[in-house]
mmCIF file of the N, C-alpha and C atoms, coordinates in Angstrom:
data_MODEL
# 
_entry.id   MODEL 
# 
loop_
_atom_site.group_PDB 
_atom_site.id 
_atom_site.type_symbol 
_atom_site.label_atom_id 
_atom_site.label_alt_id 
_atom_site.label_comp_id 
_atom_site.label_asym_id 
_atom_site.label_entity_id 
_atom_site.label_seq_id 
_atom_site.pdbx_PDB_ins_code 
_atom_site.Cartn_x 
_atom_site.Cartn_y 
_atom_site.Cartn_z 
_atom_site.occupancy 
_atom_site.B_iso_or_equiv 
_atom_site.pdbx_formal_charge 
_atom_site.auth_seq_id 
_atom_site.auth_comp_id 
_atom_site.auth_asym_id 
_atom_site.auth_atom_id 
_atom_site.pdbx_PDB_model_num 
ATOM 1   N N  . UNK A 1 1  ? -105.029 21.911 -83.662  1.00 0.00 ? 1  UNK A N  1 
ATOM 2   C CA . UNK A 1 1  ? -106.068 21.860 -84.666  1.00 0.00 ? 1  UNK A CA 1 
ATOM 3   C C  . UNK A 1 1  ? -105.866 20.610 -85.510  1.00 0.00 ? 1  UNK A C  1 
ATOM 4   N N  . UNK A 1 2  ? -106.949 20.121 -85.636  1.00 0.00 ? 2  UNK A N  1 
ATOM 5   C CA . UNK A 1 2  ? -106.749 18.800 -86.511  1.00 0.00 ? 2  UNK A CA 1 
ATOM 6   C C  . UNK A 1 2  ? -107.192 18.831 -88.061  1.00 0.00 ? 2  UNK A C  1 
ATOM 7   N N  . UNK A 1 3  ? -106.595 18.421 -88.702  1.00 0.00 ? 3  UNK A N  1 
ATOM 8   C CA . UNK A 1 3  ? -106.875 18.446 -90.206  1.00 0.00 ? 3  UNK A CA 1 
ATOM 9   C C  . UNK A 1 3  ? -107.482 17.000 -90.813  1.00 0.00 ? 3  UNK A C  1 
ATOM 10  N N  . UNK A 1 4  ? -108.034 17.275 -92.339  1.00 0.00 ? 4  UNK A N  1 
ATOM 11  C CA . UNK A 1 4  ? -108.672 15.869 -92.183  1.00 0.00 ? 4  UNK A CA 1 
ATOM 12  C C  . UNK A 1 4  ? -108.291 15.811 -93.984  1.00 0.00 ? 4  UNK A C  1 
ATOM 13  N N  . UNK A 1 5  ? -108.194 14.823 -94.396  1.00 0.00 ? 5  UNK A N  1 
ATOM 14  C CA . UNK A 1 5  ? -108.391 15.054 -96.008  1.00 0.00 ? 5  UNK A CA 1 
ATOM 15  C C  . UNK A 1 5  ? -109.546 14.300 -96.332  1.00 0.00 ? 5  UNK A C  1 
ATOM 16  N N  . UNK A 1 6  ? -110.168 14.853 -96.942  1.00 0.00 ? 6  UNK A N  1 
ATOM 17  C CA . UNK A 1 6  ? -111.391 14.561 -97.956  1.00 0.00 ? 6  UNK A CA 1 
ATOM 18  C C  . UNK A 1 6  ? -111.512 14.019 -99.294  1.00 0.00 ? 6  UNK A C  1 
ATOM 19  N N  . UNK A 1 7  ? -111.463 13.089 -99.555  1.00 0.00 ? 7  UNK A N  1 
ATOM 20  C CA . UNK A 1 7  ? -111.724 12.392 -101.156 1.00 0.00 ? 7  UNK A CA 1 
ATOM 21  C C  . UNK A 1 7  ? -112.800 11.907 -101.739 1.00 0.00 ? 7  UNK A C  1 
ATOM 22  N N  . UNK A 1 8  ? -113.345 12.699 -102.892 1.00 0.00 ? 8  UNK A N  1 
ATOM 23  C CA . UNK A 1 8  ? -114.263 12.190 -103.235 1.00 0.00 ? 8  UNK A CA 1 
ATOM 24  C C  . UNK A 1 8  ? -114.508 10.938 -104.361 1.00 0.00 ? 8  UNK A C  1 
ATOM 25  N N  . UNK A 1 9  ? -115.401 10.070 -104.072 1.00 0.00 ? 9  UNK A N  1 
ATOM 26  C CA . UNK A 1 9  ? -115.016 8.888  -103.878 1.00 0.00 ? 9  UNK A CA 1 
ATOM 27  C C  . UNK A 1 9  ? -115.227 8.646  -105.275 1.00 0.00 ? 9  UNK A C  1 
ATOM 28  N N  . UNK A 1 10 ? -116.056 9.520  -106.232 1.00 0.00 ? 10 UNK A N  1 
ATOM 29  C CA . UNK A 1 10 ? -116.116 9.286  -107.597 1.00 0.00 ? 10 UNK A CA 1 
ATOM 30  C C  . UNK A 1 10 ? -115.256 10.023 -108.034 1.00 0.00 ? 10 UNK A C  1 
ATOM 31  N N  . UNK A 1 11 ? -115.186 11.163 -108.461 1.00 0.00 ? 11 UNK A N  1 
ATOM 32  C CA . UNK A 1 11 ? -113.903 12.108 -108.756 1.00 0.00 ? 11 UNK A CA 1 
ATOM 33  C C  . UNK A 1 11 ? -112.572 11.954 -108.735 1.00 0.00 ? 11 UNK A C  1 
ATOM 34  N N  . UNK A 1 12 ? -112.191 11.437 -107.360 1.00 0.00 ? 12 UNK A N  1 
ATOM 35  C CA . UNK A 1 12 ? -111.157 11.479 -106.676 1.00 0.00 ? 12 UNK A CA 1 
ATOM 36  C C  . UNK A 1 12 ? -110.750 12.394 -106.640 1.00 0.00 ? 12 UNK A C  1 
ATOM 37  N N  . UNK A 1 13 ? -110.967 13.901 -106.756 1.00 0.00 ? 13 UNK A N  1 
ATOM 38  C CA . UNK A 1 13 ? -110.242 15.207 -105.986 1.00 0.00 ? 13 UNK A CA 1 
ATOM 39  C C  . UNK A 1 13 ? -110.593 14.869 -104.244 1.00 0.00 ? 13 UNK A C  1 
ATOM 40  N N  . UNK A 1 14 ? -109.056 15.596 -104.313 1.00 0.00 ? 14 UNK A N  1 
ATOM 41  C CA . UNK A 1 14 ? -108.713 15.318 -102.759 1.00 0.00 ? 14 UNK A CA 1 
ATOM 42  C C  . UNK A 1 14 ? -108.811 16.726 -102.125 1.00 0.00 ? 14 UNK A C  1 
ATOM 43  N N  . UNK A 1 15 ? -108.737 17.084 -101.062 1.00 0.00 ? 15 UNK A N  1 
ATOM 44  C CA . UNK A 1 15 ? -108.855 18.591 -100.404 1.00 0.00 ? 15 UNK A CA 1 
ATOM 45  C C  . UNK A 1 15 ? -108.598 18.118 -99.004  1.00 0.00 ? 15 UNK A C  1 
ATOM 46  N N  . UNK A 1 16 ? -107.692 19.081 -98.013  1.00 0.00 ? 16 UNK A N  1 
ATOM 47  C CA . UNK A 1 16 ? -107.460 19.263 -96.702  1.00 0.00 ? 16 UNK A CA 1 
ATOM 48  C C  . UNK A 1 16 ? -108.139 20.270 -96.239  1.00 0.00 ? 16 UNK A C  1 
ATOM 49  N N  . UNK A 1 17 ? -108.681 19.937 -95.324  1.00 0.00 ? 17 UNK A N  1 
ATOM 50  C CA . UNK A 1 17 ? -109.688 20.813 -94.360  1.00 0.00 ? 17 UNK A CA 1 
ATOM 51  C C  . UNK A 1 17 ? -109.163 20.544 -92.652  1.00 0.00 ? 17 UNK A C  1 
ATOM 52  N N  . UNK A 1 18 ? -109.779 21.912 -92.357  1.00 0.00 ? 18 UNK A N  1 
ATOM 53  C CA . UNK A 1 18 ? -109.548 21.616 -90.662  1.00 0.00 ? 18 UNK A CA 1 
ATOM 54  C C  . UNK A 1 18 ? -110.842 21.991 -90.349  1.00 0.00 ? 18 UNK A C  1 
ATOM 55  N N  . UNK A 1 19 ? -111.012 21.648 -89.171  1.00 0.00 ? 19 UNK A N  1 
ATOM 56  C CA . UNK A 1 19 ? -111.914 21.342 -88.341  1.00 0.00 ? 19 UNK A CA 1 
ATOM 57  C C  . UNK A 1 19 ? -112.658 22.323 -88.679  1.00 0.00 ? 19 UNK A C  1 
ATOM 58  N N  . UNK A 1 20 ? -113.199 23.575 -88.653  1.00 0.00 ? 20 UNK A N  1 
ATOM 59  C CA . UNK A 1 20 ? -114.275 24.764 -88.834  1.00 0.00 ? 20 UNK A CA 1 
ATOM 60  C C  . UNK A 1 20 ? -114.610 24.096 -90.285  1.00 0.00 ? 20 UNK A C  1 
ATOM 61  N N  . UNK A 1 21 ? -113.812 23.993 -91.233  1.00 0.00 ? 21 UNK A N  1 
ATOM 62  C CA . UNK A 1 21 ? -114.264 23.690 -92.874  1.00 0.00 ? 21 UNK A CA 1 
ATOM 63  C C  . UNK A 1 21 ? -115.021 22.370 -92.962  1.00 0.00 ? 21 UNK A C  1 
ATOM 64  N N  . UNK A 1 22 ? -114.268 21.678 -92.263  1.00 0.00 ? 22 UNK A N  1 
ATOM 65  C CA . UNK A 1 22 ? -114.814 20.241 -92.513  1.00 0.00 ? 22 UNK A CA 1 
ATOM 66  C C  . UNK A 1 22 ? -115.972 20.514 -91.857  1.00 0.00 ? 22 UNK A C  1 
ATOM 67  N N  . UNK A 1 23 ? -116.781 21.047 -91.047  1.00 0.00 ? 23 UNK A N  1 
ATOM 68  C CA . UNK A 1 23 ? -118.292 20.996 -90.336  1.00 0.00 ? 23 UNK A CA 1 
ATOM 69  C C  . UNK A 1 23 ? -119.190 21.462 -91.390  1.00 0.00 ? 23 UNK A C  1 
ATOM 70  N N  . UNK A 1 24 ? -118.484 22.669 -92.067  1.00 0.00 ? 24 UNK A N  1 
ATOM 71  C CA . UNK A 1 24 ? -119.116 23.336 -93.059  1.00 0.00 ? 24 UNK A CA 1 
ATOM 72  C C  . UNK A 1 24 ? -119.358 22.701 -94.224  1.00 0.00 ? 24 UNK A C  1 
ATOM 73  N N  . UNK A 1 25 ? -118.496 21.731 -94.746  1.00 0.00 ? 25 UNK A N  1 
ATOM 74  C CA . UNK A 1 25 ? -118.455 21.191 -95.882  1.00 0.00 ? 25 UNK A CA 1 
ATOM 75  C C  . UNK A 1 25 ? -119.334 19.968 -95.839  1.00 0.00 ? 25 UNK A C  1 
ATOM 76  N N  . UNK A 1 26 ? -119.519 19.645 -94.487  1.00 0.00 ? 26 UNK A N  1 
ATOM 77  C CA . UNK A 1 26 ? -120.146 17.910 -94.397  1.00 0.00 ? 26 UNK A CA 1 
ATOM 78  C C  . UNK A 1 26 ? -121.944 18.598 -94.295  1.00 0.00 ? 26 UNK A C  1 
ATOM 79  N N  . UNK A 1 27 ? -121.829 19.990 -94.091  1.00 0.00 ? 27 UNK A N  1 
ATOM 80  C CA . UNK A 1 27 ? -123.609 20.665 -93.824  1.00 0.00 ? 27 UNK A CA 1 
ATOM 81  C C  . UNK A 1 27 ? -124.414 20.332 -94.971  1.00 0.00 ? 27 UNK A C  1 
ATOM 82  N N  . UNK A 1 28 ? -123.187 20.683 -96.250  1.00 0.00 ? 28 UNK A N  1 
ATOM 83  C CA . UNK A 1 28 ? -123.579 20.914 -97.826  1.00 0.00 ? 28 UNK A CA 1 
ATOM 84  C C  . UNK A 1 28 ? -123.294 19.738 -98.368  1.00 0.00 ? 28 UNK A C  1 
ATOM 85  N N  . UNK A 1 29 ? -122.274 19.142 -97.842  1.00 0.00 ? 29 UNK A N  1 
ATOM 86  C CA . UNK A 1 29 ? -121.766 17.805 -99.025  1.00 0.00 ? 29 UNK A CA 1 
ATOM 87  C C  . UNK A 1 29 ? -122.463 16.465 -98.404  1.00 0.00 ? 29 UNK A C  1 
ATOM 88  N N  . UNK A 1 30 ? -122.810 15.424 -98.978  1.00 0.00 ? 30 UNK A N  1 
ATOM 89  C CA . UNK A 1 30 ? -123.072 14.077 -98.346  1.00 0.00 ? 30 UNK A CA 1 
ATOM 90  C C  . UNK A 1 30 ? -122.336 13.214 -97.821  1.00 0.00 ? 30 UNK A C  1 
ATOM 91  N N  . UNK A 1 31 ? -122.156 13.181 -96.301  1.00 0.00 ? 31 UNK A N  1 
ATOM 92  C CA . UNK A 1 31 ? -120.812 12.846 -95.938  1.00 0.00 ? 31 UNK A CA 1 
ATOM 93  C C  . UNK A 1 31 ? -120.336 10.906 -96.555  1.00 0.00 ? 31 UNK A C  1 
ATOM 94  N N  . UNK A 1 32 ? -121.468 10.503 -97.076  1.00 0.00 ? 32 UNK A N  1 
ATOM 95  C CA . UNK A 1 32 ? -121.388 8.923  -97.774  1.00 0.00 ? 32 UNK A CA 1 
ATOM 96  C C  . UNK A 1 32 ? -120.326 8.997  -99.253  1.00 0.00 ? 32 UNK A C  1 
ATOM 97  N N  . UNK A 1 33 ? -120.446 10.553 -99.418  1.00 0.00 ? 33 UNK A N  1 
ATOM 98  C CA . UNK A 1 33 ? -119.826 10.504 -100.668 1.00 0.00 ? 33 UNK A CA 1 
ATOM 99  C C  . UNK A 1 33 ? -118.499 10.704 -101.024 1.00 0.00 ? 33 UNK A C  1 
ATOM 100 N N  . UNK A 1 34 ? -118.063 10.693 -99.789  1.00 0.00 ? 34 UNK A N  1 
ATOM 101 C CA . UNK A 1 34 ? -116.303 10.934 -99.625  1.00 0.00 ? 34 UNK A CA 1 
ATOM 102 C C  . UNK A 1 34 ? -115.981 10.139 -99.031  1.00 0.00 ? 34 UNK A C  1 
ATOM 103 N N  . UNK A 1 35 ? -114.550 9.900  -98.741  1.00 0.00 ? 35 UNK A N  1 
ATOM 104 C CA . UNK A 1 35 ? -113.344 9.303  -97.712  1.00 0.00 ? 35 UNK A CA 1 
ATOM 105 C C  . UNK A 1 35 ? -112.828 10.114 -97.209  1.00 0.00 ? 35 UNK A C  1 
ATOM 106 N N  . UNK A 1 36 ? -112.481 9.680  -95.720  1.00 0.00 ? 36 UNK A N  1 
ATOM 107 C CA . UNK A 1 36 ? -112.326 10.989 -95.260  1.00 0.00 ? 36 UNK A CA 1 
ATOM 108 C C  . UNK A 1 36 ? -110.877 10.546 -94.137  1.00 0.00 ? 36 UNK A C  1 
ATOM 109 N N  . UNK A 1 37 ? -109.929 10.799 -94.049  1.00 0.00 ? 37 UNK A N  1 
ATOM 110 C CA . UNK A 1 37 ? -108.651 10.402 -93.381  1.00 0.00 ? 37 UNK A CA 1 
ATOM 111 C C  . UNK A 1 37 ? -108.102 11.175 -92.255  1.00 0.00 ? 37 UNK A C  1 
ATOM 112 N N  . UNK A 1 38 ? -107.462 11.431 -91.511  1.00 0.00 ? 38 UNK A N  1 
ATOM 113 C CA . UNK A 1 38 ? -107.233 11.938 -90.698  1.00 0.00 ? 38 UNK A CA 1 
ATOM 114 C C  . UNK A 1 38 ? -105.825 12.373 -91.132  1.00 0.00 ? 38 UNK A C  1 
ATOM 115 N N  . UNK A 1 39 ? -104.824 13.817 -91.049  1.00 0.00 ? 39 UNK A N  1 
ATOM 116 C CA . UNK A 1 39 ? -103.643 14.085 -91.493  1.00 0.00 ? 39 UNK A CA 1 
ATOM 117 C C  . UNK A 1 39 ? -102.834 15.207 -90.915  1.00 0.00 ? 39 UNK A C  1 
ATOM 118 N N  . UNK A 1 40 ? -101.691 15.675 -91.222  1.00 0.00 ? 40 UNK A N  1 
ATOM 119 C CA . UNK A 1 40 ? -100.962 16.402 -90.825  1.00 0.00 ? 40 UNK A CA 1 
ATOM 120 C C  . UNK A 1 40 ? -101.180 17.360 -91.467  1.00 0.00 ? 40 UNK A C  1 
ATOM 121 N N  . UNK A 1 41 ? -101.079 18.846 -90.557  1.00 0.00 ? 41 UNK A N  1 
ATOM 122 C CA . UNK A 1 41 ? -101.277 20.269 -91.726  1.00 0.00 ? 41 UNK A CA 1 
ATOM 123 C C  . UNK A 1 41 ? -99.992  20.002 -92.740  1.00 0.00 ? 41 UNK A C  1 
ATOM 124 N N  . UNK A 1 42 ? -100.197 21.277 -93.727  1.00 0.00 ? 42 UNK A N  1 
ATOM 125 C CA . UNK A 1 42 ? -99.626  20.849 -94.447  1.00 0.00 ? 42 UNK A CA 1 
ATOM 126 C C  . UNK A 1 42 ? -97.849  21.481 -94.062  1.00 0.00 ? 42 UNK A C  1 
ATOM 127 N N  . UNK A 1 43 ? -97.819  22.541 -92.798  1.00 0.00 ? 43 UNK A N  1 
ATOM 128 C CA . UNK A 1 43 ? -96.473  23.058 -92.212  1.00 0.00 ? 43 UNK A CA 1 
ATOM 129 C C  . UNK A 1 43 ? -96.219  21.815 -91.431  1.00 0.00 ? 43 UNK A C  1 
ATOM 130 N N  . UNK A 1 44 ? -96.879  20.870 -90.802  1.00 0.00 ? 44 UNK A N  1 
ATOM 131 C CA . UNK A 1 44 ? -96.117  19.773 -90.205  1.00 0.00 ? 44 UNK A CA 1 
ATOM 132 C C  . UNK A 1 44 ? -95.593  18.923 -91.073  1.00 0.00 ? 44 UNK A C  1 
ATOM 133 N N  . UNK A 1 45 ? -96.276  18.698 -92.070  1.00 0.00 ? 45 UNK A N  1 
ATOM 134 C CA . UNK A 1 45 ? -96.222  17.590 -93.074  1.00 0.00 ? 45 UNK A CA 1 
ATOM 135 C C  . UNK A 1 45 ? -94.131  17.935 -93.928  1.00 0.00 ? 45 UNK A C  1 
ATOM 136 N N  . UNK A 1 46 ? -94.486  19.219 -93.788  1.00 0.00 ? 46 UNK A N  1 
ATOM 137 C CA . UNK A 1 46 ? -93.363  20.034 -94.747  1.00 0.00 ? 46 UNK A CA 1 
ATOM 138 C C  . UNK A 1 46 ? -91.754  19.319 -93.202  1.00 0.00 ? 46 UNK A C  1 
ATOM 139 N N  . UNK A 1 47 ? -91.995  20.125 -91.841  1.00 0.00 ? 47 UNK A N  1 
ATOM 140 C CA . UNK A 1 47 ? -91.255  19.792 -90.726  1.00 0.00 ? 47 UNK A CA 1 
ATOM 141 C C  . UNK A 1 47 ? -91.169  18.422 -90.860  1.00 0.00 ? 47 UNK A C  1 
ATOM 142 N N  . UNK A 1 48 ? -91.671  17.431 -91.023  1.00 0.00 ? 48 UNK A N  1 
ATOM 143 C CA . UNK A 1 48 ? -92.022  16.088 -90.882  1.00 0.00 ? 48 UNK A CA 1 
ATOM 144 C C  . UNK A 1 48 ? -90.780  15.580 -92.282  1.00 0.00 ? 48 UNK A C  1 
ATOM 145 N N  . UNK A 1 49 ? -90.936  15.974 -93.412  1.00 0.00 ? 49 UNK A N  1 
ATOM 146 C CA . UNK A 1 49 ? -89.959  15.743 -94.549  1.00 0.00 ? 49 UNK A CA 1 
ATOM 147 C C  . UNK A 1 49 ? -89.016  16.249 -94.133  1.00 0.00 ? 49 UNK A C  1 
ATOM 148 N N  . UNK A 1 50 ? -88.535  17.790 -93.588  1.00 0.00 ? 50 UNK A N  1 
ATOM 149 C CA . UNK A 1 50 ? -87.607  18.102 -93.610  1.00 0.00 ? 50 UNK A CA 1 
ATOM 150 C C  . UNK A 1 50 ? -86.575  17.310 -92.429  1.00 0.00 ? 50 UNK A C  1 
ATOM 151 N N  . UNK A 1 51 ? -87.295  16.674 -91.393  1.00 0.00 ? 51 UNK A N  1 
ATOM 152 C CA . UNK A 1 51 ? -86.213  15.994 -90.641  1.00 0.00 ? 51 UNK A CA 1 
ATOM 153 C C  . UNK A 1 51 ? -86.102  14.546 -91.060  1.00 0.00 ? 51 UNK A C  1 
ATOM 154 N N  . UNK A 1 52 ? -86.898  14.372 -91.651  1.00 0.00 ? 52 UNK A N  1 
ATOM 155 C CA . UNK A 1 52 ? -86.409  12.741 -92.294  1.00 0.00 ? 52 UNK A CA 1 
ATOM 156 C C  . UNK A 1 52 ? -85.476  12.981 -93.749  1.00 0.00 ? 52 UNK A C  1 
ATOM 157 N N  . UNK A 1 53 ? -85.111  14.608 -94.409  1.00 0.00 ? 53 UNK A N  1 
ATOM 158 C CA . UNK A 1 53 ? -84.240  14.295 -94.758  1.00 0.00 ? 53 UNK A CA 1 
ATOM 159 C C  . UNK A 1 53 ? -83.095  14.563 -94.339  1.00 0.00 ? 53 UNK A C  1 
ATOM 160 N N  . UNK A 1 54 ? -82.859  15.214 -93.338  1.00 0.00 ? 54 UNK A N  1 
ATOM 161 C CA . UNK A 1 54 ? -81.279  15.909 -92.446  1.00 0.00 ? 54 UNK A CA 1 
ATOM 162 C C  . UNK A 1 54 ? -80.741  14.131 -91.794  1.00 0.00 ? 54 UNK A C  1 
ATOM 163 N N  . UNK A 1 55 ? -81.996  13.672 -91.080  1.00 0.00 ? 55 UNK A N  1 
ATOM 164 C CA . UNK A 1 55 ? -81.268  12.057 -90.689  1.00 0.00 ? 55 UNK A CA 1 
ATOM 165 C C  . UNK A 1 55 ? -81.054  11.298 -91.424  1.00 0.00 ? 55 UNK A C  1 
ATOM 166 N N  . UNK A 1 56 ? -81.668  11.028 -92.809  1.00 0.00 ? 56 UNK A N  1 
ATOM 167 C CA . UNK A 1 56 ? -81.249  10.229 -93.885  1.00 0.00 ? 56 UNK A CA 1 
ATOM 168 C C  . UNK A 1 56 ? -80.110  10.869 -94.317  1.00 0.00 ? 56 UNK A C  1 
ATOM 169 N N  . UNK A 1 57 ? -79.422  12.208 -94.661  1.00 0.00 ? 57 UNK A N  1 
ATOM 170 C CA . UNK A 1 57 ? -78.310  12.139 -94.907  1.00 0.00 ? 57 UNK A CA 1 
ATOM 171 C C  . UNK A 1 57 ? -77.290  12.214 -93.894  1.00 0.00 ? 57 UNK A C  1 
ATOM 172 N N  . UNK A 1 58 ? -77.567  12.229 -92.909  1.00 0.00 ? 58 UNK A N  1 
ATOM 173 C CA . UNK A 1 58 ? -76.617  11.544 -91.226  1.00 0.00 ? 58 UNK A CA 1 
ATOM 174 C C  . UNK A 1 58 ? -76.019  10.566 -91.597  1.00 0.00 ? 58 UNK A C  1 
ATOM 175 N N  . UNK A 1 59 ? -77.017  9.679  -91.444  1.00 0.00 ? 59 UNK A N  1 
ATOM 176 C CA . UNK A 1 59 ? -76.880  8.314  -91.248  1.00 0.00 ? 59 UNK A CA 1 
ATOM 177 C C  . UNK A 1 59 ? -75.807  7.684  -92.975  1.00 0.00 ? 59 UNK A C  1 
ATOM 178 N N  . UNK A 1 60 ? -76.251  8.595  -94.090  1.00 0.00 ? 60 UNK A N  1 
ATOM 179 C CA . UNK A 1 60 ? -75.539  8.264  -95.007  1.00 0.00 ? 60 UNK A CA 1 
ATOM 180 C C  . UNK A 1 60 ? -74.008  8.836  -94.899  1.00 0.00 ? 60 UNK A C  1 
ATOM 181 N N  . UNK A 1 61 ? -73.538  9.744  -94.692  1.00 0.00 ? 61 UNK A N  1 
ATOM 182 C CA . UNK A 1 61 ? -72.652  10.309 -93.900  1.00 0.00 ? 61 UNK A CA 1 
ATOM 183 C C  . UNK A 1 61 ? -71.505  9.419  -93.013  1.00 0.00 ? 61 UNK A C  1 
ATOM 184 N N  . UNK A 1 62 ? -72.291  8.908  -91.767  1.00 0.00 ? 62 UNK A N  1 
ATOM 185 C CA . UNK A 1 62 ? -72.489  8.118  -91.211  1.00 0.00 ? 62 UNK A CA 1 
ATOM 186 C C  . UNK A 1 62 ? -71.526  6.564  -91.444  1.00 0.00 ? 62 UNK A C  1 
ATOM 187 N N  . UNK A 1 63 ? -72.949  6.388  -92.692  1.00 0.00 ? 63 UNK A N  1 
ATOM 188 C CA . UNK A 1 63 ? -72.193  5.089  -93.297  1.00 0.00 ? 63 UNK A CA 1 
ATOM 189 C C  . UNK A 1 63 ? -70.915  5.310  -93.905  1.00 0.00 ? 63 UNK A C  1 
ATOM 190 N N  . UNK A 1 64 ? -70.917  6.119  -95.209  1.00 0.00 ? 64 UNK A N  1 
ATOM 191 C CA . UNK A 1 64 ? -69.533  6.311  -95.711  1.00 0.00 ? 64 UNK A CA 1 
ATOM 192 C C  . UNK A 1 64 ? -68.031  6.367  -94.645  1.00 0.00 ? 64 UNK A C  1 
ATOM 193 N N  . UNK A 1 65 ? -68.744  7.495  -93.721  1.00 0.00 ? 65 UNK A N  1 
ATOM 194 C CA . UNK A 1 65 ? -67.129  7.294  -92.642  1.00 0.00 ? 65 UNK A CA 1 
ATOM 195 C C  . UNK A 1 65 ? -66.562  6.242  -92.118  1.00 0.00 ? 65 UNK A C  1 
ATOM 196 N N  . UNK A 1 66 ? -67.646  5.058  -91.717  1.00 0.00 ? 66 UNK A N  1 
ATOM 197 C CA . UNK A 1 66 ? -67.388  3.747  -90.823  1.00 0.00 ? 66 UNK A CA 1 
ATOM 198 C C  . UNK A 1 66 ? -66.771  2.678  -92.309  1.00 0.00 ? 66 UNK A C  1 
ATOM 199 N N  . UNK A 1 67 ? -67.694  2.687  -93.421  1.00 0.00 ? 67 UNK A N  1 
ATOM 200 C CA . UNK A 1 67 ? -67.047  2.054  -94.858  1.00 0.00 ? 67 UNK A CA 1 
ATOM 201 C C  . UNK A 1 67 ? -65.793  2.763  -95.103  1.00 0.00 ? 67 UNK A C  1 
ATOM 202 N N  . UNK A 1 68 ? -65.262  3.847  -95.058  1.00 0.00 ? 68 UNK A N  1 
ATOM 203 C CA . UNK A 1 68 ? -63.714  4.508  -95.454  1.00 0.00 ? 68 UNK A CA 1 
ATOM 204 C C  . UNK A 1 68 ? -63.320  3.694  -94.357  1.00 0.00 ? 68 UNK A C  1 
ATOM 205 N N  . UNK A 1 69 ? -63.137  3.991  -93.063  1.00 0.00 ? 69 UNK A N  1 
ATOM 206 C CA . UNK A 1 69 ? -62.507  3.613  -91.961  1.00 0.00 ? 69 UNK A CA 1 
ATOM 207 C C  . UNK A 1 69 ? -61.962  2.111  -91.821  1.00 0.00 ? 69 UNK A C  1 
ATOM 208 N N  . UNK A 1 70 ? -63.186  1.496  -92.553  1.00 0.00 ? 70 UNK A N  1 
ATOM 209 C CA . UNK A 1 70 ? -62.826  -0.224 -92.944  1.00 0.00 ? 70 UNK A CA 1 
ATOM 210 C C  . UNK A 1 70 ? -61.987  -0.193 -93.876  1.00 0.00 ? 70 UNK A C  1 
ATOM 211 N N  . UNK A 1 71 ? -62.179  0.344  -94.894  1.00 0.00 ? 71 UNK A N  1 
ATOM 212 C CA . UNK A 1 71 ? -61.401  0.250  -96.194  1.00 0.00 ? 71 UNK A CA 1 
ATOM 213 C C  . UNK A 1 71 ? -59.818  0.393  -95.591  1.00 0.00 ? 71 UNK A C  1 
ATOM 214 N N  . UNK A 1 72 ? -59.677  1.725  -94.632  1.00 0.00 ? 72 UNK A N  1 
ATOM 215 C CA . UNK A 1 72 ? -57.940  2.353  -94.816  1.00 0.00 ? 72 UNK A CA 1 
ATOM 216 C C  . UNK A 1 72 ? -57.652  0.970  -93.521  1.00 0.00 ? 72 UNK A C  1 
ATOM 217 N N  . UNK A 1 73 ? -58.321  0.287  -93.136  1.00 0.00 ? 73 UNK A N  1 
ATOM 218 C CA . UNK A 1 73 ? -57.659  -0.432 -92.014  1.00 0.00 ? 73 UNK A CA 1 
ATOM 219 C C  . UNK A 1 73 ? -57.593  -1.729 -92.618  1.00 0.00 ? 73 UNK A C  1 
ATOM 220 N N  . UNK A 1 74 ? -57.966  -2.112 -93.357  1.00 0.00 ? 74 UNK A N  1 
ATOM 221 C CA . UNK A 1 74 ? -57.187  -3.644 -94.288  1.00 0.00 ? 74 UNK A CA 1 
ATOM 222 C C  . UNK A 1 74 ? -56.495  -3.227 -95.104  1.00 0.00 ? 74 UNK A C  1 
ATOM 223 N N  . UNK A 1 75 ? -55.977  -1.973 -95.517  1.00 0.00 ? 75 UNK A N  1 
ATOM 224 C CA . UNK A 1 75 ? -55.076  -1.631 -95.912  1.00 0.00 ? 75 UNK A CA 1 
ATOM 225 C C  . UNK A 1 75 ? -53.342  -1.572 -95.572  1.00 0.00 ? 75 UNK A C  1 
# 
C-alpha cells in the first residue's frame, strides 16, 4: 500500500493518506491546492529510524574499540 503526504499549500497542515483516502480526498479537495509527496507509512518510517539507530551505535562502538586499540598499542 502506498502512502502519500498531502500539504496544503496555504495552511501548510500536512496529513498522510493511503491510497483509498487520498481518492476520496482529491473528489472533495482541489487537487491544485496541495503538494502532494510520495512516503513511508508511518510503521515503516518508525522500522526505518529504528535501524539507522542500532547501526549508528555499531559503528560508534565500533569506532571507540579500533581508537582504544590504537591508544594501548603506542603505549
Amino acid at each position: 500500500m502506498r502512502y502519500f503526504k498531502v500539504t496544503n499549500r496555504q495552511t501548510r497542515n500536512a496529513q498522510i493518506l493511503n491510497d483509498v483516502e487520498f481518492s476520496v480526498f482529491f473528489k472533495k479537495n482541489n487537487i491544485r491546492d496541495y503538494a502532494i509527496y510520495k512516503t513511508l507509512s508511518p510503521k515503516d518510517k518508525a522500522f526505518n529510524n529504528m535501524i539507522d539507530t542500532i547501526a549508528t551505535s555499531l559503528f560508534a562502538v565500533a569506532f571507540i574499540v579500533l581508537i582504544t586499540n590504537f591508544i594501548t598499542n603506542l603505549i
